[in-house]
C-alpha positions as CSV (number, residue, x, y, z in Angstrom):
1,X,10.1,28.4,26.5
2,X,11.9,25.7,27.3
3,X,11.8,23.2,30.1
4,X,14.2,20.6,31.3
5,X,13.1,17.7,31.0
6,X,12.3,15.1,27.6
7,X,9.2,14.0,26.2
8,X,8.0,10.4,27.1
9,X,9.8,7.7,25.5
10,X,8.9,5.5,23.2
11,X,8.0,1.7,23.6
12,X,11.0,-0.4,23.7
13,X,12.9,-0.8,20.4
14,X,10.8,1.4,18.1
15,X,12.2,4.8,16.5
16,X,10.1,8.0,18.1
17,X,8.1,9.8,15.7
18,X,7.7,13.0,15.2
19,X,4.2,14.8,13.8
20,X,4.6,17.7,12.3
21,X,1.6,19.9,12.2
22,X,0.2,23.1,10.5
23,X,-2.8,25.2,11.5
24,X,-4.9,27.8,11.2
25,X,-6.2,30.4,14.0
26,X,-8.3,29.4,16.4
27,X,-8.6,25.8,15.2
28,X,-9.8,23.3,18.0
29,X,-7.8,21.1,20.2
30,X,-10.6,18.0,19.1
31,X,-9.8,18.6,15.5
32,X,-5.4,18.8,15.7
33,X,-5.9,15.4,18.3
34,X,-8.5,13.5,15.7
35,X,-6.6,14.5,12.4
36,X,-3.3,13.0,14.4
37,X,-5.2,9.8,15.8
38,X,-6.6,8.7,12.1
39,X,-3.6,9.5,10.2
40,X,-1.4,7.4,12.9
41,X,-3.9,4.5,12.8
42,X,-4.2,4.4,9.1
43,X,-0.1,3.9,9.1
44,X,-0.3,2.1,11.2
45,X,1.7,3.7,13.7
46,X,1.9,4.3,17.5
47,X,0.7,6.9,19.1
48,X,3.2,6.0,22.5
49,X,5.7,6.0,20.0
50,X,5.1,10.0,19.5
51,X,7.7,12.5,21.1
52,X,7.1,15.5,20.1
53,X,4.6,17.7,18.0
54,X,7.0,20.3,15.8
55,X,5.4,23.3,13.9
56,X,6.4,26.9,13.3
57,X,7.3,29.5,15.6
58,X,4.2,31.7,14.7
59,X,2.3,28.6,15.4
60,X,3.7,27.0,18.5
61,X,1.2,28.8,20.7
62,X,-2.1,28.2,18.9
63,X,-4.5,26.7,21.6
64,X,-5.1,23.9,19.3
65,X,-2.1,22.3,19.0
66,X,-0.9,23.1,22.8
67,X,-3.9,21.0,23.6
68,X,-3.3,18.4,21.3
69,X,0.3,18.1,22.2
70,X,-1.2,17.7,25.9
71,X,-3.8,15.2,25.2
72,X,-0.8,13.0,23.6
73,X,1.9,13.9,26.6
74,X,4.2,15.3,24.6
75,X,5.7,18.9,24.1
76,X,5.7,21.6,21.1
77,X,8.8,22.0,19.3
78,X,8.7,25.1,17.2
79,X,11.4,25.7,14.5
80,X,11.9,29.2,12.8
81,X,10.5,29.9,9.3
82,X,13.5,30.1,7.7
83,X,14.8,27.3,9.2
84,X,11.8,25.3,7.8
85,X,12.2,26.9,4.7
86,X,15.6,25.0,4.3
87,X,14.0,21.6,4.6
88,X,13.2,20.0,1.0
89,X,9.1,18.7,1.1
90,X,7.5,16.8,-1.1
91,X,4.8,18.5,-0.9
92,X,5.5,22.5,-0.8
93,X,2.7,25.4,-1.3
94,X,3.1,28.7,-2.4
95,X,0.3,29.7,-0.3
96,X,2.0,28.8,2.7
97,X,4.7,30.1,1.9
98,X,3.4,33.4,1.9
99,X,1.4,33.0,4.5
100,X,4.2,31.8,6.9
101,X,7.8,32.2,5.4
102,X,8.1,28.3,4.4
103,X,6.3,26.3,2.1
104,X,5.1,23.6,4.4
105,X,4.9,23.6,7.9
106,X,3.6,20.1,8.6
107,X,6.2,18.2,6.2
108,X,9.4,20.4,7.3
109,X,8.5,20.7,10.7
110,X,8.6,16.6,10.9
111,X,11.1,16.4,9.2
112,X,13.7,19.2,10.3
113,X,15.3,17.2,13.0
114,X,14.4,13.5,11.7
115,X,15.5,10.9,9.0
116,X,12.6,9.4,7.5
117,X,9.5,10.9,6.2
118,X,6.8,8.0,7.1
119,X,3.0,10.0,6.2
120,X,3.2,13.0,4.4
121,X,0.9,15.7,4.6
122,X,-2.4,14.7,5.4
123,X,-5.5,17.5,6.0
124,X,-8.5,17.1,8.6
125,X,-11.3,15.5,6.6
126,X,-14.1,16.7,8.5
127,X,-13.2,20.2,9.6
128,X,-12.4,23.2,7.4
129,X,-12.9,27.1,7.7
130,X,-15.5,29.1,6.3
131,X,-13.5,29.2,3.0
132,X,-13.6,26.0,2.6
133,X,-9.5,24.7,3.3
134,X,-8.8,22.6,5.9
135,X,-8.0,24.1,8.9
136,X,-5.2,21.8,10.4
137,X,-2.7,19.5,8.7
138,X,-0.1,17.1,10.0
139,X,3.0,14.8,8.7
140,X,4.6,12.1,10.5
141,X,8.6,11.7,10.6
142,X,10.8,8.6,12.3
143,X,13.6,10.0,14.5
144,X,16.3,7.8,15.3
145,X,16.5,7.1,19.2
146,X,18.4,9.9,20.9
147,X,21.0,9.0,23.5
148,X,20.1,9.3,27.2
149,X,20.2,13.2,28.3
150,X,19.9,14.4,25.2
151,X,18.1,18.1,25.4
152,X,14.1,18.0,25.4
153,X,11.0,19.8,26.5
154,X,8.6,18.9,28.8
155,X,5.3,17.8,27.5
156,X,2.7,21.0,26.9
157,X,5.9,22.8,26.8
158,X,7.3,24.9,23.9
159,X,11.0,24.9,22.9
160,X,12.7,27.3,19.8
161,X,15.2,25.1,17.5
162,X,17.6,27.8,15.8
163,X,17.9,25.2,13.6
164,X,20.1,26.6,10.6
165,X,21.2,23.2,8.2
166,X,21.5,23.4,4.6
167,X,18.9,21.9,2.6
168,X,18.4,18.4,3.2
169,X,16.4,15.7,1.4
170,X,13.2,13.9,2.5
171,X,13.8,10.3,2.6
172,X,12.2,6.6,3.6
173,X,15.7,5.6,5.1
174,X,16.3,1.9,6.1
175,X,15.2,1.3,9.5
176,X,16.8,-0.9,12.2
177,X,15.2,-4.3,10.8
178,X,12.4,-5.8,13.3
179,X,12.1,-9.0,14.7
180,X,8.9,-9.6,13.3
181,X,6.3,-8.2,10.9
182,X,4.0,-7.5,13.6
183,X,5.8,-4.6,14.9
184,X,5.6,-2.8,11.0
185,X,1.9,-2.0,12.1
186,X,-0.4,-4.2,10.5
187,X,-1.0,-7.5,10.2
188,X,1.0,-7.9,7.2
189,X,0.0,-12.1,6.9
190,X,-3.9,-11.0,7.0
191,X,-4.8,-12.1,3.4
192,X,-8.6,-12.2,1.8
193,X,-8.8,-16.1,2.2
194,X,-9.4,-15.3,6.2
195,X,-12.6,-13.6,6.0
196,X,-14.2,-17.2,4.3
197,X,-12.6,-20.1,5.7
198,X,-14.6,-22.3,6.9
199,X,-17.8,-20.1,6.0
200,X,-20.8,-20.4,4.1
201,X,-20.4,-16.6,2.7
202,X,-20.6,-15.3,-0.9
203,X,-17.1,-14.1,-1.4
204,X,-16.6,-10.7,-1.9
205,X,-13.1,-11.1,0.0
206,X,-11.0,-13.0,-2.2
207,X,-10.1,-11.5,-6.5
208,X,-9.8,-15.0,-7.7
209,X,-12.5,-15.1,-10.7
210,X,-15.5,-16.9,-9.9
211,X,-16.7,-20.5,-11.8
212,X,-12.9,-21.4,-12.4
213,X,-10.9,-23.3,-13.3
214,X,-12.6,-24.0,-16.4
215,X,-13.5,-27.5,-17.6
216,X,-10.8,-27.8,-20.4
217,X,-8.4,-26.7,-17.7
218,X,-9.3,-28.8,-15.2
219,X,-8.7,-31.6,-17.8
220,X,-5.4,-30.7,-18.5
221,X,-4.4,-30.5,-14.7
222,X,-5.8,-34.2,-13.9
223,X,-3.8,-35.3,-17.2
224,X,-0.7,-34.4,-15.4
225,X,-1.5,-36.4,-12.8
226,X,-0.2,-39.6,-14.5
227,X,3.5,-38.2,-14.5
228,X,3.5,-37.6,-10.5
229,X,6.1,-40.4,-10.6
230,X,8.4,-38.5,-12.1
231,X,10.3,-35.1,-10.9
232,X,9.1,-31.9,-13.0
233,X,10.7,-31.0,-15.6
234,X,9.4,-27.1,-16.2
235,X,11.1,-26.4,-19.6
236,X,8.0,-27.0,-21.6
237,X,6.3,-24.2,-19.6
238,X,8.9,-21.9,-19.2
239,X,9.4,-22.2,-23.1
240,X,5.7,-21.5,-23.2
241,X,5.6,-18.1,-21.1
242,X,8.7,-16.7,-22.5
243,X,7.0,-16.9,-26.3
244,X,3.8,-15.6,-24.6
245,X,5.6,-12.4,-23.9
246,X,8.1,-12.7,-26.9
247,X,11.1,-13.3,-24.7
248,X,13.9,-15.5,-24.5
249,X,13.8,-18.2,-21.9
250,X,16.8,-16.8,-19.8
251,X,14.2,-14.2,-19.2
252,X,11.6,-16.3,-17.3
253,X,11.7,-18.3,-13.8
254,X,8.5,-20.0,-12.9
255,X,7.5,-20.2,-9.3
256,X,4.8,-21.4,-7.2
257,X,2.6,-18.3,-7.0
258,X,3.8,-14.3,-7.3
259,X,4.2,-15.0,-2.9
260,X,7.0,-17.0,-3.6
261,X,8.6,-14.5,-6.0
262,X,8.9,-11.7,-3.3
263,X,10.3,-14.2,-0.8
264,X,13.3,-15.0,-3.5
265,X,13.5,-11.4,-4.2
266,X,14.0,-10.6,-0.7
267,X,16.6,-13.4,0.0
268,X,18.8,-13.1,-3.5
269,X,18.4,-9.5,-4.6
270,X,20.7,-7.4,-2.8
271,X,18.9,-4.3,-1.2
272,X,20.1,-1.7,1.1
273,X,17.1,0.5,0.8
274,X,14.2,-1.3,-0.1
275,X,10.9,0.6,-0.6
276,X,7.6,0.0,-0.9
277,X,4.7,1.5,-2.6
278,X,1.7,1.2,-0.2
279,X,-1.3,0.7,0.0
280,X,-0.3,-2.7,-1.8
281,X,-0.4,-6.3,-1.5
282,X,1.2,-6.4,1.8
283,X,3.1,-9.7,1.2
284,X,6.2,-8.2,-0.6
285,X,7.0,-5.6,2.7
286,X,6.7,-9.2,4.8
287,X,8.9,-10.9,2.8
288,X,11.8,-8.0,2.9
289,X,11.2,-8.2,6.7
290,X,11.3,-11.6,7.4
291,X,14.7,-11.4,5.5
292,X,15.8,-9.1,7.9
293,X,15.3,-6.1,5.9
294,X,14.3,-2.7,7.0
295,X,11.8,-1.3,4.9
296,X,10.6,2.1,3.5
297,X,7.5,3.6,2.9
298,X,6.0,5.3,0.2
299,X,2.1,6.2,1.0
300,X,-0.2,7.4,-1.6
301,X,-2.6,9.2,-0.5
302,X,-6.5,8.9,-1.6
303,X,-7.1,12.3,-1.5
304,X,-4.9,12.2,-4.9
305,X,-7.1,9.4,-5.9
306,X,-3.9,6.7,-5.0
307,X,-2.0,7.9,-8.2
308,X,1.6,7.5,-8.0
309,X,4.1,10.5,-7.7
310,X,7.3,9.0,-8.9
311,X,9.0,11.9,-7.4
312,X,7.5,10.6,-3.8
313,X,10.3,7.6,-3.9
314,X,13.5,8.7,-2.2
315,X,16.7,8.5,-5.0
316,X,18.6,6.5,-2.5
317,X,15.9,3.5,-2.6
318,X,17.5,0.6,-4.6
319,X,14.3,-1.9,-4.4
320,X,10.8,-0.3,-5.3
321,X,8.0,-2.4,-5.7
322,X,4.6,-1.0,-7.1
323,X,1.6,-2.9,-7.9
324,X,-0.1,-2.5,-11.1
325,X,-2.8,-2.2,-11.1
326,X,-2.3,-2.1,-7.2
327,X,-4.4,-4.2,-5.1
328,X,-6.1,-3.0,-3.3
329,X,-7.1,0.6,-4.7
330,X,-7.5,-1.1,-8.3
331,X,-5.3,1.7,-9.5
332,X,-3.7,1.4,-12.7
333,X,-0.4,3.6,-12.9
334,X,0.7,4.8,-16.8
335,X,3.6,2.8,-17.8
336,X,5.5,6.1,-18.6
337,X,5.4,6.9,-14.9
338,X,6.7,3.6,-13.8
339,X,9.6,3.8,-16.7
340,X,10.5,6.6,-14.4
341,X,11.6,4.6,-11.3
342,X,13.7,2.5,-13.4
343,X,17.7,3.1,-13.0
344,X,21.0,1.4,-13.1
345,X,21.4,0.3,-9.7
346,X,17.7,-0.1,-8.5
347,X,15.6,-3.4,-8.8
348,X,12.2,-2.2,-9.7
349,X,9.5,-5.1,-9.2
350,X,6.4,-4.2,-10.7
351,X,3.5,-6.7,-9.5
352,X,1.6,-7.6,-12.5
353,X,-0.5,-10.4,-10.8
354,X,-3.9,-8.8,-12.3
355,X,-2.6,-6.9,-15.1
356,X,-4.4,-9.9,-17.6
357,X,-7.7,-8.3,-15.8
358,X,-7.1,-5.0,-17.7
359,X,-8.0,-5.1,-21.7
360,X,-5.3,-4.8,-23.9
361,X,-3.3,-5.4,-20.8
362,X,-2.6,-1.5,-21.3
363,X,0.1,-0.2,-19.6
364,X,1.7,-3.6,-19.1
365,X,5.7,-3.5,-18.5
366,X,6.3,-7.4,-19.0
367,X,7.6,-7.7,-22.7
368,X,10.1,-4.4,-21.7
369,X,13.8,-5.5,-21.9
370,X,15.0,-1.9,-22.2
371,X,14.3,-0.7,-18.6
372,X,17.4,-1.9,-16.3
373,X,16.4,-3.1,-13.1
374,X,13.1,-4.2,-14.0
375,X,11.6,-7.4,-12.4
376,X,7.9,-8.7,-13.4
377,X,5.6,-10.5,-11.5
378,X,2.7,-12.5,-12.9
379,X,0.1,-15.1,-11.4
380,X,-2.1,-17.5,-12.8
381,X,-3.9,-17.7,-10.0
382,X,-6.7,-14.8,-10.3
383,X,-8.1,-15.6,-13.8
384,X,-7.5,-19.2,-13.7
385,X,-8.7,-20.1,-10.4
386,X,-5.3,-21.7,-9.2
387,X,-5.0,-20.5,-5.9
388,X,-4.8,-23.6,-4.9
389,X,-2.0,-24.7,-7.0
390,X,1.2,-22.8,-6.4
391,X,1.8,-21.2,-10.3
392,X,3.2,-17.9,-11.0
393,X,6.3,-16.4,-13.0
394,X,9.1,-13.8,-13.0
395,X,10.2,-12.1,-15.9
396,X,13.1,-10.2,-15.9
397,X,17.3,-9.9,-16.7
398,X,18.7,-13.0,-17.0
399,X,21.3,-12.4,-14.5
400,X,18.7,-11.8,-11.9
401,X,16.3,-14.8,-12.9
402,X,20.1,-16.7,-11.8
403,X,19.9,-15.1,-8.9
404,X,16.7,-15.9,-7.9
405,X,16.6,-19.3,-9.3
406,X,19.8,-20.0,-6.9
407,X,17.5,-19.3,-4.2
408,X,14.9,-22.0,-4.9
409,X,14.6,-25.4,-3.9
410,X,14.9,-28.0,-6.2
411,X,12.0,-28.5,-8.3
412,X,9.8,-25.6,-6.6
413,X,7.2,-26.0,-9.1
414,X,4.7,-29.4,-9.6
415,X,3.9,-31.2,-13.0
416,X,0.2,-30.7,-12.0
417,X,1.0,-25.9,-12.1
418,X,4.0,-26.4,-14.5
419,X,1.0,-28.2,-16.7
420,X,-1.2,-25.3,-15.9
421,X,0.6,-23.1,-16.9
422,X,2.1,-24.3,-20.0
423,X,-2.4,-24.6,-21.0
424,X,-2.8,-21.1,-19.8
425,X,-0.3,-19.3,-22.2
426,X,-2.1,-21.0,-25.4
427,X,-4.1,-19.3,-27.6
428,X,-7.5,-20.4,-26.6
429,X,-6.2,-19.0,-22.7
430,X,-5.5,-15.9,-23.9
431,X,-8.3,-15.3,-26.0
432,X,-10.4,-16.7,-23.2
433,X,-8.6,-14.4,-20.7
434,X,-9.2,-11.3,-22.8
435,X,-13.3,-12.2,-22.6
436,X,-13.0,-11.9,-19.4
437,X,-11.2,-8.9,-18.4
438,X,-14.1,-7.4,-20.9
439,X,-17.1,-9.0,-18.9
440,X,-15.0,-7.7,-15.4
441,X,-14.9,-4.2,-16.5
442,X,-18.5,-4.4,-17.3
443,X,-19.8,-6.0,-14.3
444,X,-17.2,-3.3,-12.2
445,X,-19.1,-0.4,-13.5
446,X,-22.1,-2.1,-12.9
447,X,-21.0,-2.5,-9.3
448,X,-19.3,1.6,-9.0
449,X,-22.7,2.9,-10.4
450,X,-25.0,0.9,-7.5
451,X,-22.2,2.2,-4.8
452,X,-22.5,5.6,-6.5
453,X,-26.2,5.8,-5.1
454,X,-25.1,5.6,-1.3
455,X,-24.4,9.0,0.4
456,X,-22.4,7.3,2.8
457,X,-19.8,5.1,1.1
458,X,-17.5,6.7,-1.2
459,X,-15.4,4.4,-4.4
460,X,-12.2,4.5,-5.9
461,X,-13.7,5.0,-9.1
462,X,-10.2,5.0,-11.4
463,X,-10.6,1.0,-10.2
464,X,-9.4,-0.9,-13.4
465,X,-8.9,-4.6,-11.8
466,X,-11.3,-6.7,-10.3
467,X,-11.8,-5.4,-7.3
468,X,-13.2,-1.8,-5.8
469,X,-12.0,0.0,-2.7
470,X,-14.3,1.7,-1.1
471,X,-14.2,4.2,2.6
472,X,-17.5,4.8,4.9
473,X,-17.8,5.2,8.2
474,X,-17.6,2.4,10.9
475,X,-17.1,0.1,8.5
476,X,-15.9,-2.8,10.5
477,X,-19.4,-2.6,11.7
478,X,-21.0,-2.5,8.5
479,X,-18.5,-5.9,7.4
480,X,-19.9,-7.8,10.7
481,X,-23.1,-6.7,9.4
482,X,-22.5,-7.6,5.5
483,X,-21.6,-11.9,7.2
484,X,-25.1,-12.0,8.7
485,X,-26.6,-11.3,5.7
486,X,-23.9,-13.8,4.0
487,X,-21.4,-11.8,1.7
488,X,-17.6,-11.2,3.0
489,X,-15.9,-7.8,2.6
490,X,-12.1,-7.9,2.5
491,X,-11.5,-5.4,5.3
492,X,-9.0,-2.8,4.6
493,X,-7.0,-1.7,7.9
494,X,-4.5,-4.5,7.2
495,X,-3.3,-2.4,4.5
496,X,-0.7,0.2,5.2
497,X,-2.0,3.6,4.6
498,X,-5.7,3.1,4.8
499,X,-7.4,2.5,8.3
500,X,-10.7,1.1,9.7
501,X,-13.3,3.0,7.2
502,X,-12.2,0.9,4.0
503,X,-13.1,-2.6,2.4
504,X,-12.3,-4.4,-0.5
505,X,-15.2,-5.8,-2.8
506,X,-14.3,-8.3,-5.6
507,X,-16.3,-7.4,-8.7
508,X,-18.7,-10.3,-9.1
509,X,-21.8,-10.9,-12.0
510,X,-24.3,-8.5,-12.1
511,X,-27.0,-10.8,-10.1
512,X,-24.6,-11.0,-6.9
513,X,-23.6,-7.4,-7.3
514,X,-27.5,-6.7,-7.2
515,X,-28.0,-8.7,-4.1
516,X,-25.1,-7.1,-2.8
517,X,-26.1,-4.1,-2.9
518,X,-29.6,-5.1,-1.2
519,X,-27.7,-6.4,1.9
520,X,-25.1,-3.4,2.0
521,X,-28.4,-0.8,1.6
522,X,-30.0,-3.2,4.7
523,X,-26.1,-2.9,6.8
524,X,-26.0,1.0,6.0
525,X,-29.2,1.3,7.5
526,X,-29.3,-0.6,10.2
527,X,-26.5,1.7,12.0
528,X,-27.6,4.4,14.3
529,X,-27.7,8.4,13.5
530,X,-27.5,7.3,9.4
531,X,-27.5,10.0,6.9
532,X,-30.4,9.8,4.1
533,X,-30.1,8.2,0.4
């Protein structure tokens, strides 16, 4: 059916989205509209921006998704199978597929009439049949603005698209760049530092390792304190860095923490279609847009336990940047899966700021010169306590450590970090360094094992850095809850891809993780209508 009018329009100057959605029979209206509200909030996204809800013909009058598409004003679009069938997913099923003619209905049905696939398929966490599957499912695509009169339904309306296009690609296409970060969804400048500043809180909040800098290092930094008269001259330390890693020196530009590493990438690396892997540090997608880039997404999803798919970044992408291991999940990707988004054409920056948390530094990509494209990011400032400081490096081609370099200020770095790091990347550093990473990994199964015993909170337990994300229920709550007992969660919504139910705990010594765990046992419990231990 098809009415004459279009859906409502989206707030001024932002691209309308379309959700896709797949359902079962008889699935509620309550569970199609909460599966759509948490997978917009955890990307952040708007639900005014919404314009349509699209799913397959055999679908378009399930009572469930009529009433979801009237609770968000909008209409049903339903597409034929084979039509669907013709879009390329990244996500396809068999089962659907012989179920329904097409081997996703969420994915193709956002996508079918849209550029940019923004949240892939995502299934209702709380409601399932009897067999066990999840009885609704939903994608989220961006649709360029359409023109004034273009052809719509009317909202709780549904309209037939005898859509019949080739196959076409998914893609995380450039979009129109914004005028600030805010309008990307979440507060991209929110950093760790906020939730203790100017409190008296033991710091779960923050990954820099506790009791540093050391004493030896400390000494070396107020040596350099001497030579303040004179501009700094970072050859020594560059020198130093580059044999660390075996490289020549071309290969090396120091800078004053990884942060300002993404804002040269962004400014001297040319990019049409710059991607990033989210979640992640969320300082690299402000960067690209402060530069005036538009930037893709590519979401991983935690019901695949935040791996990476490298077949989940669009071809035409020629920035990717990945953490690894990705704060904040504390995921460490295999090296042989990021060798994989490497390509002549693409800058590939691979954030490495806690790699020297991992032991053996396994998987590590910062001594490759063989992969083309490849950028390296490294910081100081975790291990060493330098947050303070400025001191961080870039390894990478020499013709892009030019580029970059012609970006930066004259003398970007001070004697005080350049002598920092040239201490850090001597033997007794790295031998220090590696004890460490040993006692984290210790004290972060230490900390998974006590979360293991709550019913309600649930771990990322392939963490490898020094931190742990973990997802529970009203957990802004239980992180207001966590101050007055004194410790600081880092709380996880500012993070594209995850929402309000996750925080970030920095893995501490055993004695704070224990008293930790006291005052998270005393916040779970204080909450109304909680589930037993």
């Amino acid at each position: 059916m098809t009415g004459a009018s279009t859906g409502p329009a989206p707030r001024s100057g932002a691209d309308a989205l379309v959700v896709g959605v797949g359902a079962r029979r008889g699935v509620a209206g309550e569970e199609v509209s909460a599966l759509i509200e948490a997978v917009l909030r955890g990307a952040g996204l708007c639900a005014a921006d919404v314009v349509e809800l699209a799913t397959v013909e055999a679908k378009a009058g399930e009572p469930g998704i009529v009433a979801a598409a009237a609770r968000l004003g909008v209409p049903v679009r339903a597409h034929p199978a084979h039509a669907l069938a013709a879009v390329r997913v990244p996500h396809p099923s068999g089962t659907v597929g012989a179920a329904v003619g097409t081997p996703s209905v969420a994915e193709a049905a956002a996508l079918i009439d849209a550029e940019e696939l923004v949240v892939p398929k995502s299934r209702a966490a709380g409601g399932s049949t009897a067999a066990g599957k999840s009885a609704a499912t939903c994608a989220v695509a961006r649709r360029a603005l359409r023109p004034a009169g273009a052809p719509g339904v009317s909202a709780g309306k549904t309209s037939t698209s005898p859509v019949t296009r080739g196959p076409r690609p998914f893609t995380m296409a450039a979009m129109t760049p914004p005028t600030n970060i805010e309008s990307a969804g979440p507060d991209l400048r929110h950093h760790g530092d906020a939730e203790v500043r100017g409190e008296n809180l033991t710091d779960l909040a923050v990954n820099v390792r506790t009791h540093t800098p050391p004493d030896w290092l400390r000494t070396r930094i107020a040596a350099s304190l001497a030579s303040l008269a004179a501009y700094p001259d970072g050859s020594s330390a560059r020198a130093a860095v580059a044999e660390r890693h075996g490289l020549p020196v071309e290969r090396v530009l120091l800078t004053a923490g990884a942060a300002e590493a993404f804002v040269l990438i962004a400014r001297a690396l040319p990019a049409r279609y710059p991607v990033v892997v989210h979640p992640q540090f969320t300082e690299p997608e402000a960067a690209l847009r402060a530069a005036g880039h538009g930037v893709g997404r590519v979401l991983l999803r935690p019901e695949d336990g935040f791996r990476l798919d490298p077949a989940a970044v669009p071809e035409e992408a020629d920035l990717v940047v990945v953490g690894n291991p990705t704060n904040p999940t504390s995921v460490l990707h295999p090296a042989a899966l990021l060798e994989r988004l490497a390509r002549p054409g693409r800058t590939l920056v691979v954030d490495e700021a806690f790699m020297d948390v991992v032991p053996g530094e396994r998987e590590a990509l910062c001594g490759r010169t063989d992969l083309p494209g490849l950028v390296v990011l490294r910081s100081l400032t975790k291990t060493w306590g330098l947050a303070g400081l400025r001191i961080g490096y870039v390894l990478a081609e020499p013709e892009t450590v030019a580029l970059l370099a012609g970006a930066q200020p004259l003398w970007p770095v001070s004697s005080p970090a350049l002598a920092a790091a040239q201490a850090c990347m001597e033997p007794r550093a790295l031998v220090e360094a590696a004890e460490a990473a040993d006692r984290i990994a210790v004290d972060r199964a230490h900390l998974l094992a006590g979360l293991a015993e709550f019913s309600e909170v649930r771990a990322v337990d392939a963490a490898q850095g020094p931190f742990v994300l973990v997802r529970l229920e009203r957990a802004a709550e239980v992180r207001e809850r966590l101050r007055l007992l004194g410790f600081a969660a880092r709380r996880g919504d500012t993070f594209p891809g995850l929402g309000p139910q996750w925080l970030r705990l920095a893995v501490r010594d055993r004695a704070t993780t224990n008293r930790f765990l006291q005052a998270l046992d005393q916040a779970v419990q204080a909450l109304p209508a909680r589930s037993g231990r």
